[in-house]
C-alpha positions, 0 to 999 in steps of 0.5 A: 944839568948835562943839557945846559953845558952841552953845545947841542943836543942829537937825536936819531930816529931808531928805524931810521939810523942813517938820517941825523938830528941836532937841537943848538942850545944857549950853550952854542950862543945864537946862530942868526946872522946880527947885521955887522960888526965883530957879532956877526962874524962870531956868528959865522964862525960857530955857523962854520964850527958846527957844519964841519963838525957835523960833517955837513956839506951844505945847509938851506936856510929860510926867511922864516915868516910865520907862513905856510910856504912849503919848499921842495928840494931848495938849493943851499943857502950861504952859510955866511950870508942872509936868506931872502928865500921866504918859506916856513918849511922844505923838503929835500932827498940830497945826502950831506944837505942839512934842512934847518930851522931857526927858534925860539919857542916856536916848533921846530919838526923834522921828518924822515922817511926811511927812504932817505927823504926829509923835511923841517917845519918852522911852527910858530902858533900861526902856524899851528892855526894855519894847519901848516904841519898837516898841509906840510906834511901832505906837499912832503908826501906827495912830493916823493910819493910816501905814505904819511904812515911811514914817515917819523917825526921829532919836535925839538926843544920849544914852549909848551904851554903858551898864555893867550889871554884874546884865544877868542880873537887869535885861535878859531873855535876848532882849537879849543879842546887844547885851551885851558880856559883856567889858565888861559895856555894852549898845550902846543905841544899836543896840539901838534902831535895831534896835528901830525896824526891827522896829516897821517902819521902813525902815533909810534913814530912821533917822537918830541923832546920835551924841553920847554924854552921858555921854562928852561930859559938858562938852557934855550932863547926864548922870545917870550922872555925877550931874548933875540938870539936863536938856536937851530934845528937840523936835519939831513941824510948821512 
């Protein structure tokens, strides 16, 4: 498939023209830093290829933590150095400054306003149940004083359908119009979408890409099946 042999995948919002969008796949490799070795320095090599290739100035990065932390305009982050800034989300107006996002399975979201305001969202379930796109999407809004209404969303390649065998246990009884009590999955994918219209968003302008990580496993990392490697997501104003 064109997908599997291509190193990343773009995505542009059609209202907004000038804010750009890229989804790593496999055919990259995995774009987190190993602790040393000859592993980590390819890894930085391909960080580097892909920022320059972009035409990124710089990139933030976050110690994702499965939270509901939301950052506003955090400074950049070395590209060929661990993050220690915990947050699962952040916001930025500066040109040329990539937000990213590191997954495998979980969501990444990424938000744009035409008035060159932007944001990224790490959504692993957690955060689903800590309503964290709708609180994120709130502090984005406040923040720059937009209307919720006028700000797009894209959810990149991510599980769609995911087995929780205690949803008892795990997920609050609120959640349950997206449990499949025969299957025992959670149709994440729109339960977020249901989650970004309630934080406000008008439905035509929440966009997905709707490539499954676990399913498309030759494709993306997924680590429901275990893998360790991670493809990114990112956003920024040109």
């Amino acid at each position: 498939m064109v997908i599997a042999a291509a190193p990343y995948i773009p995505f542009v919002f059609p209202s907004i023209p000038d804010v750009r969008c890229v989804f790593t796949t496999r055919a990259y490799g995995s774009l987190v830093l190993p602790e040393t070795g000859e592993e980590r320095a390819g890894a930085v090599a391909a960080r580097e290829a892909l920022r320059n290739s972009l035409g990124i100035a710089e990139w933030t990065e976050l110690k994702q933590v499965h939270g509901d932390t939301f950052l506003i305009n955090p400074e950049a982050t070395p590209i060929a150095e661990d993050v220690f800034l915990e947050a699962d989300g952040h916001a930025t107006a500066r040109k040329k400054h990539a937000l990213c996002i590191k997954v495998a399975d979980c969501q990444p979201i990424l938000l744009a306003h035409p008035g060159g305001y932007i944001a990224a969202i790490h959504a692993g379930w957690r955060g689903n149940v800590l309503r964290f796109v709708q609180s994120a999407v709130a502090s984005f809004c406040r923040e720059y004083n937009l209307d919720p209404a006028d700000v797009c969303a894209v959810r990149g390649p991510s599980l769609g359908y995911a087995e929780f065998i205690n949803f008892e246990c795990e997920w609050p009884a609120e959640f349950s119009p997206w449990y499949n009590v025969a299957t025992r999955c959670m149709d994440l994918w729109a339960l977020t979408r249901h989650q970004l219209g309630e934080a406000g968003l008008n439905p035509r302008n929440i966009y997905s890409l709707d490539l499954c990580t676990h399913s498309l496993n030759g494709q993306f990392f997924s680590h429901r099946r275990k893998d360790s490697g991670r493809q990114i997501g990112l956003i920024w104003v040109e």
